[in-house]
VEXDREN-2710 file (C-alpha; in Angstrom, 1 decimal):
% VEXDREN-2710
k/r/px/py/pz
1/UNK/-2.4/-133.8/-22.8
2/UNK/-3.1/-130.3/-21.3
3/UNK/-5.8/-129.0/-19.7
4/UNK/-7.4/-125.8/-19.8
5/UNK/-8.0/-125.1/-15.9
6/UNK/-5.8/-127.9/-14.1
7/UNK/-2.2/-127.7/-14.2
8/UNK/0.3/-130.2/-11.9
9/UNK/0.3/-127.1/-9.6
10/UNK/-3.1/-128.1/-8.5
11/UNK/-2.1/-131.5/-8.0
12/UNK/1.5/-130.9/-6.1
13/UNK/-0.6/-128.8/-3.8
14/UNK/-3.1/-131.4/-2.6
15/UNK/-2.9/-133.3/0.2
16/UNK/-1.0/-135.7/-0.3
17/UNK/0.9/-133.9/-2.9
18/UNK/0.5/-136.0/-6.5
19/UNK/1.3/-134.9/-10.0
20/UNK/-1.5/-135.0/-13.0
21/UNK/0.3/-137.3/-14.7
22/UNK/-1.0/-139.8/-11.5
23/UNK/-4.7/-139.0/-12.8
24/UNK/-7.1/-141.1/-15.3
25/UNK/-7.1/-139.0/-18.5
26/UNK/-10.7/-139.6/-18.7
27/UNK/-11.0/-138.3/-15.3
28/UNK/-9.1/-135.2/-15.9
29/UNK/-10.9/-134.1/-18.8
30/UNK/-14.9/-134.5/-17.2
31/UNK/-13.2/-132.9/-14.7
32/UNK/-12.3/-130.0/-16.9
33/UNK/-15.5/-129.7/-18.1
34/UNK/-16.9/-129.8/-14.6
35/UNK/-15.0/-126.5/-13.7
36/UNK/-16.2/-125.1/-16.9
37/UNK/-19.9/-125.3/-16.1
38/UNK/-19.0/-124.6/-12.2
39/UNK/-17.8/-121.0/-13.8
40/UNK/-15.6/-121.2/-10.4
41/UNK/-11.9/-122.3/-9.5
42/UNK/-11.9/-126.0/-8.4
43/UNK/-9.0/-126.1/-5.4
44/UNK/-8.3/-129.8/-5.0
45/UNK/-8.0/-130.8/-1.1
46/UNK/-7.0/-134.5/-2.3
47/UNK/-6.8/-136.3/-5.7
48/UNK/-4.6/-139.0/-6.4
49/UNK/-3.6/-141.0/-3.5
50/UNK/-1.4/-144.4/-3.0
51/UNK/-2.8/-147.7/-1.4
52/UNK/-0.6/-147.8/1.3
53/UNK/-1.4/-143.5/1.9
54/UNK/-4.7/-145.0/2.1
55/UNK/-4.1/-147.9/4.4
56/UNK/-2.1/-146.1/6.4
57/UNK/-4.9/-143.8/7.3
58/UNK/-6.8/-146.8/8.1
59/UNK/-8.9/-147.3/4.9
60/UNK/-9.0/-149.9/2.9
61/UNK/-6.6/-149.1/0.0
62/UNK/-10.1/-149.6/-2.6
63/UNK/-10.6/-145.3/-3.3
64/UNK/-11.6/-144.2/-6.1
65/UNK/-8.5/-142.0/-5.3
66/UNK/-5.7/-144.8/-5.5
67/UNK/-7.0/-145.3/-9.4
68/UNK/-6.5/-141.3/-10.2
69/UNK/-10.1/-141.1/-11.0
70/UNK/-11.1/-139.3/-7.7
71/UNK/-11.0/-136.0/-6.4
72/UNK/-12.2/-133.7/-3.0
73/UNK/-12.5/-130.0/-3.7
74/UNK/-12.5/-127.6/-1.4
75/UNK/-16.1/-125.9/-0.8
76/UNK/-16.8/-124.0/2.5
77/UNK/-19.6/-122.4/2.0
78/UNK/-23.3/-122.9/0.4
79/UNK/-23.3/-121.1/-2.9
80/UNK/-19.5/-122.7/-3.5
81/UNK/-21.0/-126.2/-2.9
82/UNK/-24.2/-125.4/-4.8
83/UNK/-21.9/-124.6/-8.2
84/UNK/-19.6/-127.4/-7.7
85/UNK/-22.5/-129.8/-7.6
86/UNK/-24.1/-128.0/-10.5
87/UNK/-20.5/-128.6/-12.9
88/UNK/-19.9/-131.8/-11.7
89/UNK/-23.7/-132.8/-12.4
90/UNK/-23.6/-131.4/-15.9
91/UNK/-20.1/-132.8/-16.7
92/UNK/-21.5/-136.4/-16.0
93/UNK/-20.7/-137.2/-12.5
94/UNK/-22.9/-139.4/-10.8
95/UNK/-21.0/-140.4/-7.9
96/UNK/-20.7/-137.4/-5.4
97/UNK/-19.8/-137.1/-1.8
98/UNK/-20.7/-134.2/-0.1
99/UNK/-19.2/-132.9/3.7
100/UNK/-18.5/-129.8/5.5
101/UNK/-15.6/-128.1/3.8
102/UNK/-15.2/-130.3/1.0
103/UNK/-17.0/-132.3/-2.2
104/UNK/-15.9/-135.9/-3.0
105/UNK/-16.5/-136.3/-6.8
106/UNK/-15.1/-140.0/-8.8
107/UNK/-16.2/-141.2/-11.7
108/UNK/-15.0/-145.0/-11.0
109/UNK/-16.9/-147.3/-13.6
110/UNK/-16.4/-150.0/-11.3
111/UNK/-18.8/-148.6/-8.5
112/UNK/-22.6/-148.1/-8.2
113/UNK/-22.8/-145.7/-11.1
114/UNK/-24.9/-143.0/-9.6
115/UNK/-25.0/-142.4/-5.9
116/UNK/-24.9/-139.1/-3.8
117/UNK/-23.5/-138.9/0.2
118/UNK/-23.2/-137.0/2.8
119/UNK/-20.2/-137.3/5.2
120/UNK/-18.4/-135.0/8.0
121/UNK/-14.9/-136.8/9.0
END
């Protein structure tokens, strides 16, 4: 499956690295639509991470992340932030984290099915 605006160099260049092949699908594709409707480039600071990645930073190993259905994209400044939210709103993401340089976006059926945060690690 190919994507018009993601590519596995946006992925290998993530922290950690991962490939798109690690992502949902599903995921990938609202995710697509999300940077449509953002009308800006979408630079992935983290996407798909391992439990133990995840443990090891002291987490629980649950992310939305470890699944491939979880993202945090790079967004430093207010307007950047402002169209992010406004493609990830209109490509149907409902569960949004939002922190200094960078918003969380999943779309993890499992989860509380519409909640925003704030966060500054």
């Amino acid at each position: 499956m190919s994507f018009r605006f993601f590519s596995d160099w946006d992925f290998e260049n993530a922290n950690p690295p991962c490939r798109i092949t690690d992502m949902d699908p599903g995921f990938l594709h609202r995710l697509d639509v999300a940077r449509h409707h953002a009308g800006i480039p979408l630079i992935l600071n983290s996407a798909y991470r391992t439990v133990e990645h995840e443990k090891s930073r002291g987490r629980s190993g649950t992310s939305s992340h470890t699944l491939g259905k979880a993202v945090d994209i790079r967004a430093t400044n207010s307007r950047q932030r402002f169209l992010i939210l406004t493609g990830l709103l209109k490509a149907g993401f409902h569960r949004i984290g939002i922190a200094k340089n960078n918003i969380h976006a999943d779309y993890d059926e499992a989860k509380d099915p519409a909640v925003v945060w704030t966060y500054y690690p």
